[in-house]
Structures are given as structure tokens and as C-alpha cells.
TIRO-2110 file (N, C-alpha, C; in Angstrom, 1 decimal):
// TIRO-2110
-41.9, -6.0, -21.6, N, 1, A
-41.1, -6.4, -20.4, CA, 1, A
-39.9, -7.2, -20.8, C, 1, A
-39.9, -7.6, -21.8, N, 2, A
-38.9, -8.7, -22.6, CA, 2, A
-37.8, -7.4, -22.9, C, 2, A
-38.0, -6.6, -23.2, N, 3, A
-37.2, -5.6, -24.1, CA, 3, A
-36.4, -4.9, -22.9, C, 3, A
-37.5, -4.4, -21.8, N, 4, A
-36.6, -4.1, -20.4, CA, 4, A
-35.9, -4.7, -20.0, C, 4, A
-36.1, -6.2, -19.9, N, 5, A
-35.1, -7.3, -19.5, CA, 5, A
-33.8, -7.5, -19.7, C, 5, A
-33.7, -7.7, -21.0, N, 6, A
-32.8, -7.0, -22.0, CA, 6, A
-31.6, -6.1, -21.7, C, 6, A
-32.5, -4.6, -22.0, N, 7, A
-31.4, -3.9, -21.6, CA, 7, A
-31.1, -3.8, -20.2, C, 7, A
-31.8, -4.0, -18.9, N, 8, A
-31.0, -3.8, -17.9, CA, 8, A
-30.0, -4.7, -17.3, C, 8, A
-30.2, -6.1, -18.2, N, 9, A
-29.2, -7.0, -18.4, CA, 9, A
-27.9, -6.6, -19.1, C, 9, A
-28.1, -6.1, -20.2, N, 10, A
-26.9, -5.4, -20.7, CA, 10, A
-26.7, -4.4, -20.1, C, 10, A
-27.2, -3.3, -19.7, N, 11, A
-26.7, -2.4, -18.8, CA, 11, A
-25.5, -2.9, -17.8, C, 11, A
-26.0, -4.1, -17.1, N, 12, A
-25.4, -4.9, -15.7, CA, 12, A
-24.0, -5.0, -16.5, C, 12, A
-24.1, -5.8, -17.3, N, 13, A
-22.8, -6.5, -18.2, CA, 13, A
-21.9, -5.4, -18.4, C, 13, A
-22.4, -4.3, -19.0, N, 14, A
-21.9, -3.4, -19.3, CA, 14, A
-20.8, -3.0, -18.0, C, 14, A
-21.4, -2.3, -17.4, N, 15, A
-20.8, -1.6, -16.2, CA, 15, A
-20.0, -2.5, -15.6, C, 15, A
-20.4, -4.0, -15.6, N, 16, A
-19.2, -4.6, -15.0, CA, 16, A
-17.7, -4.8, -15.7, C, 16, A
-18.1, -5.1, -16.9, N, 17, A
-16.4, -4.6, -17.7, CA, 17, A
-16.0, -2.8, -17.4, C, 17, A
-16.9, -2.2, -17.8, N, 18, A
-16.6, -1.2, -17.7, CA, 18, A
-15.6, -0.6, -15.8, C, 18, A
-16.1, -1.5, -14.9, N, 19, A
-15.8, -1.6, -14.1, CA, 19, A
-14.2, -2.6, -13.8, C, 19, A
-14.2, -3.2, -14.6, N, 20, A
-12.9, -4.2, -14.3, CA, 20, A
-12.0, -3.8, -15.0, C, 20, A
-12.5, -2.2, -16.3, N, 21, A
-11.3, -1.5, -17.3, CA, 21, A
-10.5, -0.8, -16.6, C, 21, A
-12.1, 0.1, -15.5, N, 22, A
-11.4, 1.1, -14.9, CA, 22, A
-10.5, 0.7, -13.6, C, 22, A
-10.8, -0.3, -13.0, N, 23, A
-9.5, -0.8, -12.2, CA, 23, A
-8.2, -1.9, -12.2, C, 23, A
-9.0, -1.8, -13.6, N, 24, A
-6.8, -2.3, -14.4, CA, 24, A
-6.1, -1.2, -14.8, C, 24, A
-6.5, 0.2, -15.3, N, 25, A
-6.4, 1.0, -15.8, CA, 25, A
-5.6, 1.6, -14.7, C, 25, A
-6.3, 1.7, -13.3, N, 26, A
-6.0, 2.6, -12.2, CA, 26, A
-4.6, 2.2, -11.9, C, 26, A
-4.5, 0.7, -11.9, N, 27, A
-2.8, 0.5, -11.1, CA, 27, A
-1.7, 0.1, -12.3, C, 27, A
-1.7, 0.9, -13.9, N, 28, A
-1.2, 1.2, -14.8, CA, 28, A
-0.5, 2.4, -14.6, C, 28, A
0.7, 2.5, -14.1, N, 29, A
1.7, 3.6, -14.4, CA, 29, A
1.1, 4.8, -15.5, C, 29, A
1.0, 6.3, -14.9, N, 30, A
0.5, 7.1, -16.0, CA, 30, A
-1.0, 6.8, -16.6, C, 30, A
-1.5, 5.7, -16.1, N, 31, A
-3.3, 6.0, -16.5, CA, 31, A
-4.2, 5.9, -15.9, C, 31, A
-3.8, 6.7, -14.2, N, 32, A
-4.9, 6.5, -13.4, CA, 32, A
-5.8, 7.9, -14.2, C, 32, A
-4.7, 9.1, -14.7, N, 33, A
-5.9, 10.3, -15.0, CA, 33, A
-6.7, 9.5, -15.9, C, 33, A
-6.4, 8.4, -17.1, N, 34, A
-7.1, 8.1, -17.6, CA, 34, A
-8.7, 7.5, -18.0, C, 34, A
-8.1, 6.6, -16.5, N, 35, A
-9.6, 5.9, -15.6, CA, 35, A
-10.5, 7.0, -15.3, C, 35, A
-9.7, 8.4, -14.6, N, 36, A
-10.6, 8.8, -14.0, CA, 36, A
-11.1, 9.8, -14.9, C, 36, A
-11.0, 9.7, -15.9, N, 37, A
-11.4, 10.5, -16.8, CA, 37, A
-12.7, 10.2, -18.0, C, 37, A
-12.4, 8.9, -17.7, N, 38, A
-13.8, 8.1, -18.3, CA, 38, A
-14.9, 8.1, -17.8, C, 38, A
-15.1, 8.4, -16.1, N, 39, A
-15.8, 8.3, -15.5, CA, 39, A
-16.9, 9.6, -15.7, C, 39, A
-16.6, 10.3, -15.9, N, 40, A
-17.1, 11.2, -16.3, CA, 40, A
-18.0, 11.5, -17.6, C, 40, A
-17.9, 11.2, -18.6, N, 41, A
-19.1, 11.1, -19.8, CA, 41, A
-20.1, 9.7, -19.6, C, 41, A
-19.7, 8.6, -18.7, N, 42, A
-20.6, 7.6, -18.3, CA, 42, A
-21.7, 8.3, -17.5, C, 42, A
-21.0, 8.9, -15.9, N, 43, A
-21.7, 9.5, -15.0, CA, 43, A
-23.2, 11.0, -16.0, C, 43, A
-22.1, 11.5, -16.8, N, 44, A
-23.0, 12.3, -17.7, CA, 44, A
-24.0, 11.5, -18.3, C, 44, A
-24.2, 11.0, -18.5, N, 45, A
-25.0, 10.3, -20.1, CA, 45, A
-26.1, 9.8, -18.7, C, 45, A
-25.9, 9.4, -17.4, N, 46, A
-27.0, 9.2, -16.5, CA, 46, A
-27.5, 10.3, -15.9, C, 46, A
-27.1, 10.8, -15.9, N, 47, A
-27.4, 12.6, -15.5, CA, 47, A
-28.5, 13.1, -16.3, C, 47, A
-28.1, 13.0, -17.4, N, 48, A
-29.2, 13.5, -18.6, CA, 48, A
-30.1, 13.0, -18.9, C, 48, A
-30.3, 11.7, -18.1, N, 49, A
-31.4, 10.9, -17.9, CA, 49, A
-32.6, 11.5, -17.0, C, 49, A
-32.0, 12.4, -16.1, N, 50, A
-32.6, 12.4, -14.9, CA, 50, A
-33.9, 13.9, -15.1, C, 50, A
-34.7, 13.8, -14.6, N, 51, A
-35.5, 14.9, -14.5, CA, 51, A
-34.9, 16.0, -13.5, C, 51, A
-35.2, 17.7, -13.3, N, 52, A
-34.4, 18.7, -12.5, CA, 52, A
-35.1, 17.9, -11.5, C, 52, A
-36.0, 16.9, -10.6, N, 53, A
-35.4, 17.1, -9.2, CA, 53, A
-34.2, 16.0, -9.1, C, 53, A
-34.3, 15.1, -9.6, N, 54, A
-32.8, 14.1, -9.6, CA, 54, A
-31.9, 15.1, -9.8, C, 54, A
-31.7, 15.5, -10.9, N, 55, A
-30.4, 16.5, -11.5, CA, 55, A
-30.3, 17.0, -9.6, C, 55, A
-30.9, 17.8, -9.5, N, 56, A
-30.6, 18.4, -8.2, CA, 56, A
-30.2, 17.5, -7.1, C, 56, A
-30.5, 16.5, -6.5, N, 57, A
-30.3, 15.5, -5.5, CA, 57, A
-29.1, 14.8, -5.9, C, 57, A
-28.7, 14.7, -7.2, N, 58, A
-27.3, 14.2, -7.8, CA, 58, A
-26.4, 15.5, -7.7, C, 58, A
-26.6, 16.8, -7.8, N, 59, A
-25.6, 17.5, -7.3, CA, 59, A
-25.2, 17.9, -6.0, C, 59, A
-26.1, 18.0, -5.2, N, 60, A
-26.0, 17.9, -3.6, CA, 60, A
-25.3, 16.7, -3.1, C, 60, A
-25.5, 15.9, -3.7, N, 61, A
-25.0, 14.4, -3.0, CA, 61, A
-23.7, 14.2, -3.8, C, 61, A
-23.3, 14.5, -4.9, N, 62, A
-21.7, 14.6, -5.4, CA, 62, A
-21.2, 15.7, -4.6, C, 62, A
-21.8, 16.8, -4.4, N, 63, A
-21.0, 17.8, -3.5, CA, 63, A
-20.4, 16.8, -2.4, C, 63, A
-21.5, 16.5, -1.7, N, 64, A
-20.8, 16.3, -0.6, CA, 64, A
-19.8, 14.7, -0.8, C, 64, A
-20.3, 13.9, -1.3, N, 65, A
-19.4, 13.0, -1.8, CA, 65, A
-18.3, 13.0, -1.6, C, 65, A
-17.9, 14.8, -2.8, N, 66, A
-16.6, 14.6, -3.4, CA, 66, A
-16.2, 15.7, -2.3, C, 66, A
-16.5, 16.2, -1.2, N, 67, A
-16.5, 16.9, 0.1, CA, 67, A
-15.5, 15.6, 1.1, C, 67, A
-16.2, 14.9, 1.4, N, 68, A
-16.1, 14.3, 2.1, CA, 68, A
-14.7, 13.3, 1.8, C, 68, A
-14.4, 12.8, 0.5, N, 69, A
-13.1, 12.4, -0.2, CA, 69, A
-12.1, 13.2, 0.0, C, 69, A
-12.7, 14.6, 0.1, N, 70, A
-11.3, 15.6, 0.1, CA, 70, A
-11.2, 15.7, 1.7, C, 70, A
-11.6, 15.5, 2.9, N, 71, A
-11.8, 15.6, 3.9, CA, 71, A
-10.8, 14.3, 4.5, C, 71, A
-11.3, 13.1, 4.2, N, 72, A
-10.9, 12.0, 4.1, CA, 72, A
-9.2, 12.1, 3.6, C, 72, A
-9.0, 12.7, 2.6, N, 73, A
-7.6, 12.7, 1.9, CA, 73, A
-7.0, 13.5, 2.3, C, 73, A
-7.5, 14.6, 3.4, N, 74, A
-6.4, 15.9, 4.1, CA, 74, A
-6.1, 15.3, 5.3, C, 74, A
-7.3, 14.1, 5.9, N, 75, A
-7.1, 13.8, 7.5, CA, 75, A
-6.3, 12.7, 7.0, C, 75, A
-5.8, 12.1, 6.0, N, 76, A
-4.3, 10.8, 5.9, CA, 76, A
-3.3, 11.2, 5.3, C, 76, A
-3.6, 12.6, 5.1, N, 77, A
-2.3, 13.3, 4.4, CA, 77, A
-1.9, 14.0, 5.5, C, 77, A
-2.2, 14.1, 6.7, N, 78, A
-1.9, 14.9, 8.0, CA, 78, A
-2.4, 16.3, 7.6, C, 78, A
-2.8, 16.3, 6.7, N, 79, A
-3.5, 18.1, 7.4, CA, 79, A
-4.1, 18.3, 7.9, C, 79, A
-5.0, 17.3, 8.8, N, 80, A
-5.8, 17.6, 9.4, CA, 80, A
-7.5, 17.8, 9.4, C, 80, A
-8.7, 17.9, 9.5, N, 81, A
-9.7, 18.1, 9.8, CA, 81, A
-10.8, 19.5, 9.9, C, 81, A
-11.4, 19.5, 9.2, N, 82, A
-12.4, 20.7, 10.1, CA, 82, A
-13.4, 21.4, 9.1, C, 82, A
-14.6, 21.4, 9.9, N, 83, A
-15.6, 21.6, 8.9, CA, 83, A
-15.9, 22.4, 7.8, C, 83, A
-14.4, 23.1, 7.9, N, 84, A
-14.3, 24.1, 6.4, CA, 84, A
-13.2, 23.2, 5.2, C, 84, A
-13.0, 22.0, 6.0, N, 85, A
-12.2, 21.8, 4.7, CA, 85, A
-13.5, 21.0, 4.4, C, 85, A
-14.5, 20.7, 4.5, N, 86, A
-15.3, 19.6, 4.3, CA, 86, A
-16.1, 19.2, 3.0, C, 86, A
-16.4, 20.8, 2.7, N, 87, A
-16.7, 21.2, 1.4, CA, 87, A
-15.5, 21.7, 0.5, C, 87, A
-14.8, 21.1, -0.4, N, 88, A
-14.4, 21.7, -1.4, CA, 88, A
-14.9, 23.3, -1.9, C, 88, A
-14.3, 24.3, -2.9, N, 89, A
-14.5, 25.4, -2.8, CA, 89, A
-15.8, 24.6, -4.2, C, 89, A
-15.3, 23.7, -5.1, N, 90, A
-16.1, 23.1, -6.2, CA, 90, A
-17.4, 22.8, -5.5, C, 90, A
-17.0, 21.7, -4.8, N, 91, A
-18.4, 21.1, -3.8, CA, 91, A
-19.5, 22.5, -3.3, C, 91, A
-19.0, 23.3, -2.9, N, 92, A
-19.4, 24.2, -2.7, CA, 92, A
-20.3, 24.7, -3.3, C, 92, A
-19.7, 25.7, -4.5, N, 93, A
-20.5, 26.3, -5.9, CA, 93, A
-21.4, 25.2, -5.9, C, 93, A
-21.0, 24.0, -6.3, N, 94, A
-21.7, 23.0, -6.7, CA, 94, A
-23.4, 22.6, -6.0, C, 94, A
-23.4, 22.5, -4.5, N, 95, A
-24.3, 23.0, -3.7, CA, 95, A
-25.0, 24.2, -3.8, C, 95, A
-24.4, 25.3, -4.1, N, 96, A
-25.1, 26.6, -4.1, CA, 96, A
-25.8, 26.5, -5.6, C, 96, A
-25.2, 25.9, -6.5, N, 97, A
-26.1, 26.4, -8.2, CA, 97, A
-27.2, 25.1, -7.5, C, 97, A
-27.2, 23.9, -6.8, N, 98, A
-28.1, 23.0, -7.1, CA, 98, A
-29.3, 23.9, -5.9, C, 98, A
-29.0, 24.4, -5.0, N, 99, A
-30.0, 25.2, -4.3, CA, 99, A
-30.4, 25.9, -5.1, C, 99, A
-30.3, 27.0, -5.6, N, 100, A
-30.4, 28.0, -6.6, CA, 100, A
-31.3, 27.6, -7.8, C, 100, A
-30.9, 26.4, -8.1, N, 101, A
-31.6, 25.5, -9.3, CA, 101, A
-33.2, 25.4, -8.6, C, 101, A
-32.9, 24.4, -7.7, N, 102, A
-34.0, 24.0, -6.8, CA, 102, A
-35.2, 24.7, -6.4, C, 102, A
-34.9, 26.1, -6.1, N, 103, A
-35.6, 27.0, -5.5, CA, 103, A
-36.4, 27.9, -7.1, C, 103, A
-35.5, 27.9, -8.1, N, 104, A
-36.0, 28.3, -9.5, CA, 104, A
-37.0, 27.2, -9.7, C, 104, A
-36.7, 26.1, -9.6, N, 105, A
-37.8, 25.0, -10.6, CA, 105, A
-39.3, 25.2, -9.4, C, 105, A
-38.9, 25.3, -8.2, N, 106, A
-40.2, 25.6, -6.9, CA, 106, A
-40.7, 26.3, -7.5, C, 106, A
-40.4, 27.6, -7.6, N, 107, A
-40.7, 29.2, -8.5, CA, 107, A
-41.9, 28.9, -9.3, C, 107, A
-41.3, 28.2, -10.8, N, 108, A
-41.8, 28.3, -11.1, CA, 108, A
-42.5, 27.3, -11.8, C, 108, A
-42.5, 26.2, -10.7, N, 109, A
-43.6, 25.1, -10.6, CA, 109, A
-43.1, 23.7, -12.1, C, 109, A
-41.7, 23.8, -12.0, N, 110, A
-41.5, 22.6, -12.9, CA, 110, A
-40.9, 21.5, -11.7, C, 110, A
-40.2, 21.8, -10.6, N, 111, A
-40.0, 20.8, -9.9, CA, 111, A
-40.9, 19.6, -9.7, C, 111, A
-40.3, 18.5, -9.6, N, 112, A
-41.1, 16.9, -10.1, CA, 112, A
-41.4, 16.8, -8.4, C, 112, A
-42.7, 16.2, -7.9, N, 113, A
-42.9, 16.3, -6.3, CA, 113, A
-43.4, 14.7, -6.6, C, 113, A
-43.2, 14.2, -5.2, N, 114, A
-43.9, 12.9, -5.0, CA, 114, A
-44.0, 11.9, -5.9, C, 114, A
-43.8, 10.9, -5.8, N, 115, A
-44.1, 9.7, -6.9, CA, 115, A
-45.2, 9.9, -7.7, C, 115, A
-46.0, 10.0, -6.9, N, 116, A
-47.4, 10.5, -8.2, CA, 116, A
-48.7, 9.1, -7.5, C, 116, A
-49.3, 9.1, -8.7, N, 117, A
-50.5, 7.6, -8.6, CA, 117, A
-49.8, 6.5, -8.7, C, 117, A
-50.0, 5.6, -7.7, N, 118, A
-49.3, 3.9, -7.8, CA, 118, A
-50.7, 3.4, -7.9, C, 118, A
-50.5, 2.4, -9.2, N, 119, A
-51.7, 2.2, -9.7, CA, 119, A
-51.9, 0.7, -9.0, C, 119, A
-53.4, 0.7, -9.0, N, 120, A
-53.5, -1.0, -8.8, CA, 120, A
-54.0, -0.9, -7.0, C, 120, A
-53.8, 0.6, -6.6, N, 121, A
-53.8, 0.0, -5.4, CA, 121, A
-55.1, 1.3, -4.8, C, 121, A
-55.4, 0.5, -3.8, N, 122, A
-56.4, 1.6, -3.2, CA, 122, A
-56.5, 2.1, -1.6, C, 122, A
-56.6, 3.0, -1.6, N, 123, A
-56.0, 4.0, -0.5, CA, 123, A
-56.0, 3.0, 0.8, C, 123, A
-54.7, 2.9, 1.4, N, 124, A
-54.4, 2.6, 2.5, CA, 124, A
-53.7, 1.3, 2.4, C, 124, A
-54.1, 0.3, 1.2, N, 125, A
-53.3, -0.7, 0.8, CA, 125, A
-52.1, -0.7, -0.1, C, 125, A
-51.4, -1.6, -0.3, N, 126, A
-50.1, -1.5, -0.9, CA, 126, A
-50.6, -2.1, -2.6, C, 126, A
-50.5, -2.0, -3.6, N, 127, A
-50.9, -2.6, -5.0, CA, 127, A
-50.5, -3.8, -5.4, C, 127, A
-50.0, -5.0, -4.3, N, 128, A
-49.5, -6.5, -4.4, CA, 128, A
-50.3, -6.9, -3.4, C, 128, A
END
């Protein structure tokens, strides 16, 4: 428990600099691609953590995320609105391979279901 303690305490610390690099970084002339380029092998390295049904629920939900950003950034840039700009053509793919994924791992029975046994506890009570 000491050891978890630990790292999710460094984890915290972590991300917070990492957080206060990436938004000094951003209003630096020439290094917003920078910022936003870091974000990316962080976001990775959690990804690879995840079992295929995370992997899958983290691609559906960046789809639309990064859907919804681009929706947001055409309705203040005046272009206007509408449920085909909603999805990016990326967002899109992006949704279709995590369907596709999803329906493969069903198939053939690696998809992760349900929390599982919560121990300590017995049927109908909570384990505290």
C-alpha cells in the first residue's frame, strides 16, 4: 500500500509540472505545435496500460472529443454547424476501427465484461 502511495503521489506531481510546461509552452511564439506534440506519447504510455475494452472506450470517446473540438472551432470560425461536421473524417475512421475492434474481441471472447468479484462483500451488501 506504501509503494502505491508513492507512485500515485508522484504520478499527481508529475502531471502537474507536466501541466504547467505544457501551458507556458502554448503562449510561446512557434511552440504551441510543440506542447501539442508532447501530449501525445504521455496520452500513449496510458493507453498501453489499458486492457481492449478501455483501449476501445478511449477511442470512441477521443473520437468524439476531438469531433466535438472541431465542431466547436468551425461554429467561432463562422462556418457554421451541422451534424456532418461533427465527426472529423479521423474521428470517424477512428470510431469505425474501435467498433470493428469491439465486435472482434465479442467474437472471439477476449473482450474484459463487468468488474468481476468485489471481494469482502456478500450478495446484496456493499463490502464497507
Amino acid at each position: 500500500m506504501r509503494d502505491l502511495t508513492k507512485s500515485a503521489i508522484s504520478f499527481g506531481w508529475a502531471m502537474s509540472i507536466f501541466g504547467m510546461r505544457q501551458f507556458t509552452e502554448a503562449f510561446i511564439p512557434g511552440r504551441t505545435a510543440v506542447a501539442a506534440d508532447s501530449f501525445e506519447p504521455v496520452t500513449q504510455a496510458a493507453v498501453d496500460t489499458f486492457g481492449e475494452a478501455l483501449k476501445v472506450a478511449f477511442q470512441v470517446g477521443d473520437a468524439l472529443q476531438r469531433g466535438a473540438i472541431d465542431a466547436m472551432f468551425n461554429l467561432l470560425s463562422g462556418r457554421g454547424f451541422s451534424l456532418d461536421q461533427f465527426l472529423s473524417p479521423e474521428a470517424r475512421q477512428q470510431a469505425a476501427t474501435a467498433s470493428q475492434e469491439a465486435a472482434a474481441a465479442q467474437t472471439s471472447g477476449t473482450l474484459e465484461q463487468g468488474w468481476g468479484p468485489v471481494p469482502g462483500g456478500r450478495e446484496g451488501q456493499l463490502p464497507f
